[in-house]
Structures are given as structure tokens and as C-alpha cells.
MARBA-84189 format. One line per 8 residues: their letters; for each residue x, y, z of C-alpha. Coordinates in pm, whole numbers, plus 32768, in hexadecimal, padded with zeros to 4 digits. Example, Ala and Ser with C-alpha at 12.3 -4.5 7.8 and 13.67 -1.06 7.14 Angstrom:
<rs>
as	84CE/7E3E/830C ~ 8557/7F96/82CA
</rs>
This chain:
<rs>
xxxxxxxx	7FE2/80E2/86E2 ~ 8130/8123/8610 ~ 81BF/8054/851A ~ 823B/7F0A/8581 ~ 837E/7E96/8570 ~ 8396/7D4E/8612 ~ 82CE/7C0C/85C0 ~ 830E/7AC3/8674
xxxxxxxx	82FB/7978/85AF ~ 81B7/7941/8501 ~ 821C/77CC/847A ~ 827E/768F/8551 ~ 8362/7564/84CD ~ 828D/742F/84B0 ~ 82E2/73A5/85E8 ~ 823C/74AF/86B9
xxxxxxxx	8115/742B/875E ~ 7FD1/74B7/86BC ~ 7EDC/7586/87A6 ~ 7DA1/74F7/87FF ~ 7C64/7578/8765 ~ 7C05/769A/87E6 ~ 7AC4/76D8/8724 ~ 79D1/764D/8875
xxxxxxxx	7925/7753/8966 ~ 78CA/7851/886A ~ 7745/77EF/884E ~ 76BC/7759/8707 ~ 76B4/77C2/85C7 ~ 75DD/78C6/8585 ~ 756F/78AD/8424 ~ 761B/7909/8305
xxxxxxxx	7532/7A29/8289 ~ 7517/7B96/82DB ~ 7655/7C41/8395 ~ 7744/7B2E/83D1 ~ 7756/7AE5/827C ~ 773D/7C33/81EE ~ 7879/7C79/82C3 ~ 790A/7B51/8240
xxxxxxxx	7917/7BBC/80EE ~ 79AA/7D0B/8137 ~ 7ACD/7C66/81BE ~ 7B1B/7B76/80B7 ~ 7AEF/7C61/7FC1 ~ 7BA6/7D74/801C ~ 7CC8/7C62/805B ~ 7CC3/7B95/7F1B
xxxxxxxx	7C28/7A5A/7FAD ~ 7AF6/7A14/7F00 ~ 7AEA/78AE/7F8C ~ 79BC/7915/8077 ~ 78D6/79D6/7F98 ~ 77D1/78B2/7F94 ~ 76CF/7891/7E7A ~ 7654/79CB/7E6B
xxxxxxxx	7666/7A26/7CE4 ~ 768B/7BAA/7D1F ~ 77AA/7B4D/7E35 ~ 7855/7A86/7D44 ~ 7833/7B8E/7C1D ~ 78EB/7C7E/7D1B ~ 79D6/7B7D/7DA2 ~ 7A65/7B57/7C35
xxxxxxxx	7A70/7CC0/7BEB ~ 7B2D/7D15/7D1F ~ 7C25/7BEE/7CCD ~ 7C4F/7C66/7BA8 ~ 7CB5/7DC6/7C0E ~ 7DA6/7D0A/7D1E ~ 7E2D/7C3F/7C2D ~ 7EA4/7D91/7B3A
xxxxxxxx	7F2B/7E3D/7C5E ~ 7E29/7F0F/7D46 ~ 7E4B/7F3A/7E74 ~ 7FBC/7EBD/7E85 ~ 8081/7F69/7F52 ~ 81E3/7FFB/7F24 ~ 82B8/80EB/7E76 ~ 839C/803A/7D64
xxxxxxxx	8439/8119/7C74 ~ 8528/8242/7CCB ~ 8421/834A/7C89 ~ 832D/82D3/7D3D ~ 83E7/8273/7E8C ~ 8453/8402/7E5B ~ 82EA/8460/7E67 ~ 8325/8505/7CED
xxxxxxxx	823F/8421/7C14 ~ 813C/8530/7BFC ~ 823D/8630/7BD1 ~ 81FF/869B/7A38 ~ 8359/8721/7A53 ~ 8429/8602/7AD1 ~ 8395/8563/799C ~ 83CE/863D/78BA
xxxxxxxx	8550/863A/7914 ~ 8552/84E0/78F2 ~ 8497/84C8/778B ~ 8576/85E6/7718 ~ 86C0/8535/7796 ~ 8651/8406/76E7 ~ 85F1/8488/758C ~ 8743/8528/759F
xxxxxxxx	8821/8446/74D0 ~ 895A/84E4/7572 ~ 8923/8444/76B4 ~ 89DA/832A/7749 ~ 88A5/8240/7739 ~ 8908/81F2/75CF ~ 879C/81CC/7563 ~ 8829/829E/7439
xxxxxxxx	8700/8347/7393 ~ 8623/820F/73A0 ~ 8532/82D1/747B ~ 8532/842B/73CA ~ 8503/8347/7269 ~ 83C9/82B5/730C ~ 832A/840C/73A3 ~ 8345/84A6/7253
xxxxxxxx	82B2/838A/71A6 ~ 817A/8399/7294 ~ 815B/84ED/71FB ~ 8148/84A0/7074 ~ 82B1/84E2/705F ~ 8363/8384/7058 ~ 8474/83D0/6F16 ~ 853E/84A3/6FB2
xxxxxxxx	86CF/845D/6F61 ~ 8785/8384/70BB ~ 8898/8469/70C0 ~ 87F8/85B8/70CD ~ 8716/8527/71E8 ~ 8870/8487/72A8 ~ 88E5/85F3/72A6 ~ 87C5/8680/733D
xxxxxxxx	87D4/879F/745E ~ 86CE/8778/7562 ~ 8645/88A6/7614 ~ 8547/88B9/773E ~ 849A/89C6/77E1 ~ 84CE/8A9F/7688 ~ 8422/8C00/768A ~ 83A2/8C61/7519
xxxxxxxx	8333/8D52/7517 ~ 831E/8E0D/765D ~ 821E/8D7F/774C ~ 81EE/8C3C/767F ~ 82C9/8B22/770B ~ 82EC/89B6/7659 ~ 8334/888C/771A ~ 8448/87DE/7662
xxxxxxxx	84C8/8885/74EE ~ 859E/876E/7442 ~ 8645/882B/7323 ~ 86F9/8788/71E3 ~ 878C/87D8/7094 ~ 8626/8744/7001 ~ 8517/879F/710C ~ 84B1/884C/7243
xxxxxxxx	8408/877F/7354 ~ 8326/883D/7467 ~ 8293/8778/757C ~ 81A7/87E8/7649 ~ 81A2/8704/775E ~ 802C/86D4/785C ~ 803E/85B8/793C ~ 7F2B/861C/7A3E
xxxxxxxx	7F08/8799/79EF ~ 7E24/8827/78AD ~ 7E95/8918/7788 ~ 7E60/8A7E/77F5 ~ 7DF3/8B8B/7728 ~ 7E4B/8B3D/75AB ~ 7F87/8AE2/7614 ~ 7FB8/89C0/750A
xxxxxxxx	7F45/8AE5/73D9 ~ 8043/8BE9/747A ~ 8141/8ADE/74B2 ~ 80F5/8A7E/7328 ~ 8116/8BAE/72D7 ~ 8254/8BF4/737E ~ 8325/8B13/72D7 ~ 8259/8B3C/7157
xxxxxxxx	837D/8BAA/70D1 ~ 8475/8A9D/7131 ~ 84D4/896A/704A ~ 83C1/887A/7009 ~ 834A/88D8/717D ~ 82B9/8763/7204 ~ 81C5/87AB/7321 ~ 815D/868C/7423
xxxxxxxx	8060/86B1/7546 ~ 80ED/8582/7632 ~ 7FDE/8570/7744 ~ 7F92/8422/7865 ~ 7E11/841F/77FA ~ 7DF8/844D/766B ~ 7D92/85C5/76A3 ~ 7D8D/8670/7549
xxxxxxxx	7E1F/87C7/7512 ~ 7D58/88FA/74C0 ~ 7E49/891D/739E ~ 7E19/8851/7284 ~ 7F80/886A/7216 ~ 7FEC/87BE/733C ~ 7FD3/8651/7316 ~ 7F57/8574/7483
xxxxxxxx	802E/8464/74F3 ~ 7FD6/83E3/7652 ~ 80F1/834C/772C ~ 8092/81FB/76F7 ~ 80DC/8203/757E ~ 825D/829E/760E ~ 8247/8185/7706 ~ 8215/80A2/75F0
xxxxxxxx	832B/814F/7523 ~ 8429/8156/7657 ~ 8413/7FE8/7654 ~ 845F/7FBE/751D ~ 856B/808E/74E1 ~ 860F/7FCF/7619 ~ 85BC/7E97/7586 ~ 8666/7EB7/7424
xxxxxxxx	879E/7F96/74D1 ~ 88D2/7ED5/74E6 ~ 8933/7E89/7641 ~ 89DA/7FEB/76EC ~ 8B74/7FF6/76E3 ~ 8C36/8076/781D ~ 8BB9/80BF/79A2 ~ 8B30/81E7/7968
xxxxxxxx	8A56/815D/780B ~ 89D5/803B/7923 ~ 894D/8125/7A0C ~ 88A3/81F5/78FF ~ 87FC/8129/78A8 ~ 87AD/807B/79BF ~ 871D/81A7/79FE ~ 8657/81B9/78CC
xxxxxxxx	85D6/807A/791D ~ 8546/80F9/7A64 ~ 8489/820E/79BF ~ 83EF/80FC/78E8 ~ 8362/8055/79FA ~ 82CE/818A/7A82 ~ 8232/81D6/7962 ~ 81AE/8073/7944
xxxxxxxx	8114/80AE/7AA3 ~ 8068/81D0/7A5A ~ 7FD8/817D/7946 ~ 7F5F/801B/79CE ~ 7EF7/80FA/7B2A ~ 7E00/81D1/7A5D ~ 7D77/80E6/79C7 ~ 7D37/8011/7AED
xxxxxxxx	7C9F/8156/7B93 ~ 7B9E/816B/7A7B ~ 7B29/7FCC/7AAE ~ 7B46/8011/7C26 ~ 7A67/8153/7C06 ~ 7968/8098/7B4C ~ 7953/7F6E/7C3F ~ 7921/807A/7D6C
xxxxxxxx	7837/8147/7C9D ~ 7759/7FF0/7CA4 ~ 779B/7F37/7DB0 ~ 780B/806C/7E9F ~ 76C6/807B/7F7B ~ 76E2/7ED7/7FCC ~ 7836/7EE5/801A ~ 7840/8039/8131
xxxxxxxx	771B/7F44/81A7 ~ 7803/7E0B/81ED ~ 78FC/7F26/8298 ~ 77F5/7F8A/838F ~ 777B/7E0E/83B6 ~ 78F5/7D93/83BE ~ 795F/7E93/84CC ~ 782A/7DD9/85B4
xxxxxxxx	78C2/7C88/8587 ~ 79E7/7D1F/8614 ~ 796B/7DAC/872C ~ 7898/7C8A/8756 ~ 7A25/7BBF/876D ~ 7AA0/7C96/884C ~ 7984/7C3C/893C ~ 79D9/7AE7/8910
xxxxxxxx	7B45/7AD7/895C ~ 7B65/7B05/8AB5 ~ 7A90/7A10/8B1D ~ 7B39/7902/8A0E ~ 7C95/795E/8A7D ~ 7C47/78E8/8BC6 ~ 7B9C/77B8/8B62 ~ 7CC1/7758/8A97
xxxxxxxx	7DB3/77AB/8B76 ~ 7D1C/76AA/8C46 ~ 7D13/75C1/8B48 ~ 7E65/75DC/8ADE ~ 7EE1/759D/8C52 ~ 7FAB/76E7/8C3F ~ 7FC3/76DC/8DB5 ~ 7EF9/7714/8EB6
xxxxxxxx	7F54/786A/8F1D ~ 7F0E/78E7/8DB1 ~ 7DF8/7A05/8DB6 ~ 7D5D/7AC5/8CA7 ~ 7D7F/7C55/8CCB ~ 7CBB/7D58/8C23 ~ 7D37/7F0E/8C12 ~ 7CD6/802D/8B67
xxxxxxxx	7DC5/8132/8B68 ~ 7E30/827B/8A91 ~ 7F31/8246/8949 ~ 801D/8378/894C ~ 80F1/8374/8824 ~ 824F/833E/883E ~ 829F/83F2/86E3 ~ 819E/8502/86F5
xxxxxxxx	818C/8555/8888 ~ 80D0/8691/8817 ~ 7F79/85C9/87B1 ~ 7E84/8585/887A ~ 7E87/841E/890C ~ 7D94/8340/88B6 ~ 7CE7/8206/899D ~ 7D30/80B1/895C
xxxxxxxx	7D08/7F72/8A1D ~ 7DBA/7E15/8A33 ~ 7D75/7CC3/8A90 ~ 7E93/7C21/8B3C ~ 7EDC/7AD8/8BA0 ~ 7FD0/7AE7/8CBB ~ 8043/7A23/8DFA ~ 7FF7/7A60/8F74
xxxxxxxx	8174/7ACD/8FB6 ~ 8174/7BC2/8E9C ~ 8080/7C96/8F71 ~ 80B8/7D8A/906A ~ 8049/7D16/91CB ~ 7F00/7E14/91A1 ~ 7EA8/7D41/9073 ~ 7F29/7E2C/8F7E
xxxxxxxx	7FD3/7DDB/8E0E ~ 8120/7DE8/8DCF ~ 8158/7D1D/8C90 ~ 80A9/7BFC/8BDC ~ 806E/7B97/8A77 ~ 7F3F/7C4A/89EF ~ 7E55/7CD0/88CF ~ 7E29/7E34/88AE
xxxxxxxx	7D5D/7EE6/87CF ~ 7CC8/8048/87B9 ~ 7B87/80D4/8868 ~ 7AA6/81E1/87B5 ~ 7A62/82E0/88E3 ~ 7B2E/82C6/8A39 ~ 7A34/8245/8B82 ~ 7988/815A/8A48
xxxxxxxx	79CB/7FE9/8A04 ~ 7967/8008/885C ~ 7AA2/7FB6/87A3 ~ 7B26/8068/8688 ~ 7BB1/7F7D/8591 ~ 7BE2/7F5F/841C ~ 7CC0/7E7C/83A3 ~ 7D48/7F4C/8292
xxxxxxxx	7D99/8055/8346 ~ 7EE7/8065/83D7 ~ 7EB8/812D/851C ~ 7D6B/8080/855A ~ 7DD9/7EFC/8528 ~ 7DB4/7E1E/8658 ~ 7F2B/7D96/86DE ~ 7FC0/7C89/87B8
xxxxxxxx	80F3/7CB3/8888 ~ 8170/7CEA/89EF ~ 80C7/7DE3/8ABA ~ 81A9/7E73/8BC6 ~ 80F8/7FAD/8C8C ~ 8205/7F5B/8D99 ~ 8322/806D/8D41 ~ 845C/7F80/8DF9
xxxxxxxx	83CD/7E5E/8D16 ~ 83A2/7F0E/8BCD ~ 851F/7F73/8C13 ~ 85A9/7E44/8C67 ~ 84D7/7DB9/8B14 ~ 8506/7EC5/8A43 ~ 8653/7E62/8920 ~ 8697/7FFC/892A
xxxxxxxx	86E3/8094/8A63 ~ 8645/81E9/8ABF ~ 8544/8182/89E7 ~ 83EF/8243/8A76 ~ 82FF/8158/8AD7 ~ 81DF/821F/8A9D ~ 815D/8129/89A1 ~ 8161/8010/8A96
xxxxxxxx	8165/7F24/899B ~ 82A9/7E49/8906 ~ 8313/7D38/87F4 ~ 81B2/7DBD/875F ~ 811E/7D34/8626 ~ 7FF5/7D68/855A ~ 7EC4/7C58/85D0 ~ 7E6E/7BA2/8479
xxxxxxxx	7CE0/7B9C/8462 ~ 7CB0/7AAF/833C ~ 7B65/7A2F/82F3 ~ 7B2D/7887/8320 ~ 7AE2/77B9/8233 ~ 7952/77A8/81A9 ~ 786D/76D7/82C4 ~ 7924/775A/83FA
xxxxxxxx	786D/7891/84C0 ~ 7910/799C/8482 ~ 7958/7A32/85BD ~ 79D2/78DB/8658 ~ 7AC1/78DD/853A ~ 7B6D/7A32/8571 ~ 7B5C/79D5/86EC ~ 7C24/7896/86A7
xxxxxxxx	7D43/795A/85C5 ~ 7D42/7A78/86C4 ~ 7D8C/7945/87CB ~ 7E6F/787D/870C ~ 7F7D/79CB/86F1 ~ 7F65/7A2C/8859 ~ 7FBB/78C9/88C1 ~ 80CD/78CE/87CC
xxxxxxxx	815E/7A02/8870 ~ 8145/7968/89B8 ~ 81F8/785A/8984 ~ 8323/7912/88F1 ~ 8304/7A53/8A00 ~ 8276/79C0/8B35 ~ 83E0/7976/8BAB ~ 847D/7ADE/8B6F
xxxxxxx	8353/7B4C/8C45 ~ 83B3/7A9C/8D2C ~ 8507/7AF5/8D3C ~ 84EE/7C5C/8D2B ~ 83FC/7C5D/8E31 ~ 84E2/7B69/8F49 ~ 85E7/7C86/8ECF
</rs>
């Protein structure tokens, strides 16, 4: 399905009466051994809740591991600083303009040379006079000689800086020795191989910095600078401030890819083994739904002509009517008047998920994969209905589905079968949208 946009209220003042249990009817507990709770652990895992991982000592090792990884920052989602909602953060050039424009002292961030004092000093040259470096000219994309083209050339009264800048890409041929050899002749010629990973330069004139030593230097230098004068100083170095926390996030992202690599390099093999296990407990829900809905619906006195529909029909993408559609099938709970007089469905409240091949009844769902998560929402085949529903008019109603949001399929607490559980949650949201969309249904279809 596509993104969702609209999500009905998930929390209820204090005074709203509490639905009964809905945990009877599903069979007993099977044990907790073997593929329910193999599944189980995939799902808190991969979420962060490690409340469920029982006693097992090699389930608990991984539990902490993972948390650990959660806690620093994998998996979380989101672009934060400018260069990386630009899609640029891998781009070596984007930071070498930004590494050159702050080492330049000229430039309205008023870092001064703070940062150019501190690059030098990580190469053995730390004594050099303030105001020859405040004076500096910075240079990028230099060619000297012809051929041979240096990053970022910061020249001075005292010294010549060459940076050769490698965030993701290697050195290619001798092109530190021809770059040292290119500027040989300059004044005190200062040469610095800044790369993400530590990589050292075939040239042993060139001295290695990696970008978390700048990082560290950046924050520094913005640390001891006094605070920026005018609009223009502000935004500077707001800006500079922003390229700090990229570089922050790199550096903490690679090495959270290392500790992550490590803990799939060991535990890899049990884990895709909880995947396959965890996508049978789901299956193994969506057998059970249908036949709880109606049981609760009965329960719950939601009136007597409430009935419990089932339909498997083809997705065909709104946003991308070129692709091939796709099968999917809903559950829908729905009343007698919101059916056509041959008995067929033309709105109700329902759960939809994906199917693996059209004609079979095997779901496709993964949690953590966006097109393949389960939702909950109103299911409108009818065309008239989905019109008189839809909040945009001339809206296709291809998708059949409105006010959609993503099912939440959150493990229960340690005891409880695992598949009763999920049933319960999966219950507990459709009723929720029923009670807040039940009566729009039923206006748009008297209209």
C-alpha cells in the first residue's frame, strides 16, 4: 500500500469504557518452545523490546547487544542535517566545500583560524605565527602540475597546506607522491591525508587525519569561538554547526556498522530463522481473525445486523499506475445495509494486508517493510461511497482503501501465546476505528 497519511486516535481519556478481554476462543497455549517463541524474539528484537526474551542465556546475550546498537542510533530512521536530507552526505565533494569554507578564516562563520591552527598541528606543525594563518588563501580543486589535482591548497605567508580529501573513495595511482611532489617547492609545504576510515596514504610525506579527529577539532573551535556578530555571522555558523552534526553521525554510523556487522556475522543464521518462523505466526493470525472478529462482534453487542466480510482483490498503484498490481485481501467488519442487495461490499472497517501470489491465501508480511506492513482502515470497493468518503475530490479510488494506518504488531508481554497476543492488538485497533468511522459509513452510504 502507499504511505499513510491519516491515523485516527490511538489513546482514550480515562473515562472511556475499557474493552472486554478479547484473549478467549483462540485455543490454548501451545508451549513456549520451538516456533512461537523463536518468532517472538525476532520481533522484540528487531523493535527494542527485550522484555520477552525469557531465560535463554544466548537470547539475552543478543537482546543486550541489539539494545545496545538501538540505544547509539541504528536503525533510526530520518534525515537530520542539511546534507543529508539533500541526499549529499556521501558526496566527497559537498564535503570538501564545506571543510575548505570552514578552514577559511575569511568567512563569515568567524571561527577565525581556530580550525586551520588545529589541522596543522595534527601534522607536526603547531608553531606557526596566528596572523600569517588569519591571512590565509584557500584553494580547492588546484591542478599542480598538470593532471595532478589537490583537494583543498590553503596557502600562507609561513606554509602551504594540501589536502587530499577520501571519504568513501581510495588514493589512485601515486597520487599522494605526485601531489607531494607537486607542491615540493612551495613554503614549508604541510601535507594532510583527511580520510572517514583512518586510510593511510601511499606517501609518507603526507600525514593521515581521519574525519573524526576534524570532527573533534570542529567542535572545538566552535566551542572556544566567541558567539558570531550580525545575521549573516548567525547563519554561518549555524551552518557550521550543522556540518558538525553530520560529521558526528557519520562517524558514530560507521562505527555502529562495524558492532552491527559483527553481531550478524554471529548471530545472522538464528535470526533469518526467527524471520521465516515469525512470518508463520503471522499467517497463523491471519487465520485467526476472521473467526474472532465475529465472535467479538457478538460479544460486544455491536448490533445484530453486524457481519464479518472477507476479499481478495488486485492493488494498482495510485503513484506508479505503470507497475504491475499486486493481490491483497481484507477483513472487514461491516453492517447488513452497507451491502448491496446481491450481498456485495461496499464499505466497512477492515484489515488489509498483502498476499504473496494472486488465487493464494499465504500472506506477505514483514513488519519492517513499508510496502509489506499489515494496515487498518476503511475499505470502500463501492466507487459512489469512496467519493462521498474520500476528503479530496476526484481522488481515484483505485486503492479502495481510506483514513489508512499502519496495523501495530507488537509482541505481549512474556506468559501470553503469542499468536493470541498479536490477535488481541490486531482486534483492539480495528474496534478503535470502528467506533470513530462506523458513523461516516453510514452516512456516506444513506447519501
Amino acid at each position: 500500500m502507499p504511505a499513510l497519511a491519516w491515523s485516527p486516535a490511538t489513546s482514550h481519556p480515562p473515562d472511556t469504557p475499557t474493552y472486554v478481554s478479547i484473549s478467549e476462543g483462540l485455543g490454548d497455549s501451545p508451549s513456549r518452545g520451538g516456533t512461537t517463541c523463536t518468532a517472538e524474539v525476532l520481533v522484540d528484537v528487531k523493535r527494542g523490546d527485550m522484555g520477552a526474551m525469557g531465560s535463554d542465556p544466548d537470547g539475552d546475550r543478543l537482546a543486550g547487544e541489539l539494545r545496545q546498537l538501538r540505544n547509539a542510533g541504528l536503525g533510526t530512521a530520518g534525515r537530520v542535517t542539511a546534507l543529508e536530507v539533500l541526499g549529499l552526505v556521501d558526496l566527497e565533494r559537498h564535503h570538501q566545500k564545506m571543510i575548505a569554507w570552514l578552514l577559511d578564516p575569511s568567512q563569515p562563520h568567524q571561527l577565525g583560524e581556530r580550525l586551520l591552527t588545529s589541522m596543522l598541528k595534527r601534522a607536526g606543525h603547531g608553531d606557526l605565527p596566528a596572523q600569517a594563518l588569519a591571512e590565509a588563501e584557500v584553494l580547492q580543486e588546484v591542478e599542480q602540475p598538470p593532471g595532478t589535482r589537490a583537494d583543498i591548497v590553503v596557502r600562507t605567508d609561513v606554509c602551504t597546506l594540501v589536502i587530499e580529501l577520501k571519504v568513501h573513495a581510495t588514493e589512485g595511482v601515486r597520487q599522494t607522491e605526485r601531489l607531494a611532489d607537486g607542491y615540493a617547492h612551495e613554503v614549508t609545504p604541510v601535507f594532510v591525508f583527511l580520510t572517514l576510515h583512518g586510510s593511510l596514504p601511499l606517501s609518507d610525506r603526507f600525514h593521515p587525519v581521519t574525519l573524526s579527529q576534524f570532527t573533534d577539532d570542529l567542535k572545538a573551535s566552535l566551542r572556544s569561538a566567541p558567539h558570531a556578530a550580525g545575521a549573516h555571522g548567525h547563519t554561518a555558523r549555524a551552518a557550521a554547526h550543522d556540518y558538525l552534526a553530520t560529521l558526528e553521525r557519520m562517524n558514530r554510523m560507521t562505527a555502529l556498522d562495524d558492532d552491527a556487522a559483527r553481531l550478524w556475522l554471529a548471530h545472522g543464521m538464528a535470526m533469518q530463522e526467527a524471520e521465516a518462523a515469525s512470518a508463520r505466526v503471522l499467517e497463523r493470525l491471519t487465520d485467526a481473525l476472521p473467526g474472532r472478529l465475529e465472535q467479538i462482534a457478538a460479544q460486544l453487542k455491536l448490533g445484530a445486523d453486524v457481519v464479518v466480510r472477507q476479499e481478495t482483490y488486485a492493488y494498482q498503484s495510485e503513484k506508479y499506475p505503470g507497475r504491475q498490481p499486486y493481490p491483497e485481501h481484507a477483513v472487514v467488519l461491516a453492517r447488513q445495509n452497507w451491502l448491496t442487495a446481491d450481498g456485495r461490499l461496499r464499505a466497512g472497517v477492515g484489515f488489509g494486508y498483502r498476499l504473496r501470489k494472486a488465487g493464494e491465501p499465504e500472506p506477505a508480511i514483514d513488519v519492517f517493510k513499508t510496502e509489506l506492513r499489515p494496515f487498518i482502515g476503511v475499505f470502500v470497493p463501492d466507487p459512489a461511497v469512496y467519493a462521498a468518503l474520500s476528503p479530496v475530490s476526484g481522488k481515484a479510488w483505485a486503492n479502495r482503501w481510506l483514513y489508512l494506518q499502519y496495523a501495530e504488531i507488537a509482541p505481549p508481554p512474556s506468559g501470553r501465546n503469542l499468536v493470541e497476543g498479536l490477535t488481541e492488538g490486531v482486534l483492539d485497533q480495528l474496534l478503535a476505528s470502528w467506533r470513530e468511522l462506523s458513523g461516516r459509513i453510514d452516512t456516506a452510504v444513506r447519501d
